[in-house]
N, C-alpha and C positions, 0 to 999 in steps of 0.2 A: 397056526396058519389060518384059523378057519377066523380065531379071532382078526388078525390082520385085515382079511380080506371086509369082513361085516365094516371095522374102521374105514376102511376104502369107499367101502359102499356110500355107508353114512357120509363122509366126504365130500362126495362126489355128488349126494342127493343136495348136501349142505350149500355147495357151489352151486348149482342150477338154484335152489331157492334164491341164493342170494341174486341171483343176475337176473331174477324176475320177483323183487321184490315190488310190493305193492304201490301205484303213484297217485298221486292227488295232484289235482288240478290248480294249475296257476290262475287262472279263469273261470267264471261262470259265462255258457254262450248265451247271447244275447237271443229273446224272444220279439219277432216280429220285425217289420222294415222300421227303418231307420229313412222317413222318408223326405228329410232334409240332406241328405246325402245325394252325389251327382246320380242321375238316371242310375248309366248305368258301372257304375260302383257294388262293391260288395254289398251293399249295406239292402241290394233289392232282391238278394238271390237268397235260396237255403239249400242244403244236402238231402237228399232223399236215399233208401235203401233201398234195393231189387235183388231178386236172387233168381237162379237156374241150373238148373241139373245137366247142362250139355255146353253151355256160354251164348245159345243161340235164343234160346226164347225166355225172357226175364219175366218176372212176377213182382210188384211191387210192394212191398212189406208195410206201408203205413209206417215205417219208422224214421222218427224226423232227428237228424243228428243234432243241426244247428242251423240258426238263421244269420242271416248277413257272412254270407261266406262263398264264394266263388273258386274254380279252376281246381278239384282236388283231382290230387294223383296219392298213389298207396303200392306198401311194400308189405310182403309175410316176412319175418325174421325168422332165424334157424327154431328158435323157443314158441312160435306160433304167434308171436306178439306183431299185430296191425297196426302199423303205421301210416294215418290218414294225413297227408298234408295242403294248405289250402290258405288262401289269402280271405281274411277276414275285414270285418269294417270295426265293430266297433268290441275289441276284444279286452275288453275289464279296459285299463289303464291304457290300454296303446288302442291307435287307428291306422285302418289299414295295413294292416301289417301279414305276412306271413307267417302260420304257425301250427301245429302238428298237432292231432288226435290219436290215441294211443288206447286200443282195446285188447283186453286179455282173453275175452271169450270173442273173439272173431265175429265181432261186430254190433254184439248186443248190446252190452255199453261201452263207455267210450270216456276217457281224462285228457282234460286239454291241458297242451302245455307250452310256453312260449319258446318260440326255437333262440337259442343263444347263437347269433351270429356273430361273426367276428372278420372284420378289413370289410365291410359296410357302411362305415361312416358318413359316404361322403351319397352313397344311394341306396336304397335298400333291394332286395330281392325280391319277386314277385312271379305269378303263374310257375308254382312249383312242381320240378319233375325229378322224376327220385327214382334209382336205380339204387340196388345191395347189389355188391359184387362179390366172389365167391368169396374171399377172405371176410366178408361180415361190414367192411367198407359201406357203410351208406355216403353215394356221390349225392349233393341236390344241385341240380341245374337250374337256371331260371331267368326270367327275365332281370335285366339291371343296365344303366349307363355304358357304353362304352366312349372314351373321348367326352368332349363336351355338350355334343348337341346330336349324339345317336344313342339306341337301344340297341343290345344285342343280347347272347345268353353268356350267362358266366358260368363257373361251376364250385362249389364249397363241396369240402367234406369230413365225414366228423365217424366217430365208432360206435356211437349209444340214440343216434337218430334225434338228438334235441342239440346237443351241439357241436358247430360246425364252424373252420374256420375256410375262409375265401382262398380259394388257388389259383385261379386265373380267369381267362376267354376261353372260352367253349367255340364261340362265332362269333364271329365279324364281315356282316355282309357289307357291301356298296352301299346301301341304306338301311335304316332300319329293319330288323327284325323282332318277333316275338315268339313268344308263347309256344317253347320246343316241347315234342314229344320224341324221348329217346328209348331206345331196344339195340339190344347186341341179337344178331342172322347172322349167319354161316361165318363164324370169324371175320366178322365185323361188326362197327357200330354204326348206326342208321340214327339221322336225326331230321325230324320235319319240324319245322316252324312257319310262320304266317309274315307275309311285309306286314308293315309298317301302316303302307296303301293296300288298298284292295287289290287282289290277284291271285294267283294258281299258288299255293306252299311249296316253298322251297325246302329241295332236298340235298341234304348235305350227309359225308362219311368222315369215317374215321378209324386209324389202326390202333388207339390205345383208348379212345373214350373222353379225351380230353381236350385236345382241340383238331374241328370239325374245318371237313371245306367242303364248299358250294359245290354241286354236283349236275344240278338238271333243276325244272318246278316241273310238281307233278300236281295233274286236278282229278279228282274224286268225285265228280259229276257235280251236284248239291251240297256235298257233303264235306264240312272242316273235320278232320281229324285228330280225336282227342287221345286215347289211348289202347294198352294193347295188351296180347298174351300170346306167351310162347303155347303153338298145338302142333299138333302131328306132321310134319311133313314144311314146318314152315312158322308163319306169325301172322295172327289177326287182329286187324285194327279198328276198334270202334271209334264211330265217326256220327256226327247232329247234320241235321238238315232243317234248317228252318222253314222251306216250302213243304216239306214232308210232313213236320210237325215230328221226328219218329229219329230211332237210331237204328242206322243200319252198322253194316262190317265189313271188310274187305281182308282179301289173303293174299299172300307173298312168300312167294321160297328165294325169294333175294332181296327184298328190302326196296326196291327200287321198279320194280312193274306187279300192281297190285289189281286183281279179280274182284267184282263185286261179289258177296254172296245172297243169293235169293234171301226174297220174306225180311220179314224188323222185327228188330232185336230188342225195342221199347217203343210203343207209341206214348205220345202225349196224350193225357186223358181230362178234359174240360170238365168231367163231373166229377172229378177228386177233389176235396178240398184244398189239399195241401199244394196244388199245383196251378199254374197261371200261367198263361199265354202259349208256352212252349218247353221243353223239357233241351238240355244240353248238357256240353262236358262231361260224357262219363267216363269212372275212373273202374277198373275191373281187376280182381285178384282172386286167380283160384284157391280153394281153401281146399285143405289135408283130406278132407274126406271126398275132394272132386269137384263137389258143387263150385260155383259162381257168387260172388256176390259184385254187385256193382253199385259204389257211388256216384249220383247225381245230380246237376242241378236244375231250380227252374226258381222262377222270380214268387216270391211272397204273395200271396195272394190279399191285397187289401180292399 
């Protein structure tokens, strides 16, 4: 019996090894801007790291992921494995493309790899948002075609976080939209995205995650909002302010009337090297031990 069990064991260590076996990079990230590339294109941004012991006051790590890379968002999987994902410029063999970072020590390094999309052919996806659902389901939402001559979000989804095949619309507004940020509150899904034109973010729900309707636009003073986490009592959204220079946060126990909360959450800092002009887009995932980490962006410093 005792022996049985020891086989079970080893087993069962054997299967977890294997479903976290080791990756290697389809990619080298590219150093430096790309500065033949349009303004403002991947090719002028990089990721930057910060970390925080509470999600409120971040510290900036000097750790540089990649350059030429814009809009990430990120998931923890049940195995601790960090799935960063993020539209790049000029990433080995392809441009412009969206495509996923993938760390096993939660955030120290990092394997690129290209995401395998599938029913894309005719547009690609872009400003990537990425939900796990309880079953292990990674959904990515993101900007892409709809019709001939609109943007809206669509949604793929794949089992191992690199590939993924296309399932439908997510949203289809009266005009263009972009660049959704999606969370599940109180047995619902909640999604903000940006027009097309300038204006307040449109707020849209949904009862399965899949396809959204227009609800209200909601505005956030200064501040666009990038992304979020489930805390106590509710969901906090981190949001850029270009007049601030700074990211602030805001809270909601419904998804749909959101509190600012005091004090910033990241200033932009003019005497860091690694950083230029303004600081934006961050992406935030609390880690097993509680801390914070957060990715973000700011333009290449040349």
């Amino acid at each position: 019996m005792k022996y049985m069990l020891v086989l079970l064991i080893l087993g069962l260590l054997m299967t977890s090894a294997a479903a976290q076996e080791p990756l290697t990079s389809d990619f080298q990230p590219p150093q430096g801007a790309d500065l033949q590339s349009p303004n403002e294109s991947p090719g002028h941004f990089r990721l930057l790291t910060a970390t925080s012991e509470d999600g409120l006051t971040f510290t900036p790590t000097g750790n540089l992921i990649t350059d030429q890379a814009n809009v990430p968002d990120m998931v923890l999987d049940e195995n601790g494995r960090l799935f960063l994902y993020f539209t790049g410029w000029q990433l080995g063999g392809r441009q412009n493309a969206t495509a996923v970072a993938i760390s096993d020590d939660l955030g120290e390094t990092w394997v690129f790899k290209y995401l395998q999309l599938e029913g894309f052919d005719r547009a690609p996806l872009v400003d990537p948002d990425i939900v796990l659902l309880q079953d292990g389901t990674f959904r990515l939402f993101g900007t892409s075609a709809i019709g001939q001559k609109k943007l809206g979000i669509v949604y793929a989804e794949g089992t191992d976080g690199i590939h993924f095949k296309k399932i439908g619309t997510a949203l289809e507004a009266p005009d263009s939209t972009v660049d959704s940020t999606t969370f599940f509150l109180g047995d619902q899904w909640h999604m903000l995205t940006l027009p097309a034109r300038q204006g307040d973010q449109l707020y849209s729900t949904s009862s399965d995650g899949k396809t959204f309707t227009f609800q209200t636009s909601l505005k956030f003073e200064s501040f666009f909002m990038a992304n979020g986490v489930v805390v106590e009592g509710g969901f906090r959204l981190y949001g850029f302010s270009f007049s601030e220079a700074a990211f602030g946060s805001f809270f909601s126990v419904d998804g749909q009337s959101w509190e600012k909360e005091s004090g910033v959450r990241l200033a932009y800092d003019p005497e860091s090297p690694l950083e230029d002009q303004y600081i934006k887009d961050p992406a935030i995932q609390q880690l097993p031990d509680g801390t914070y980490l957060m990715v973000y962006v700011t333009r290449i410093p040349v």
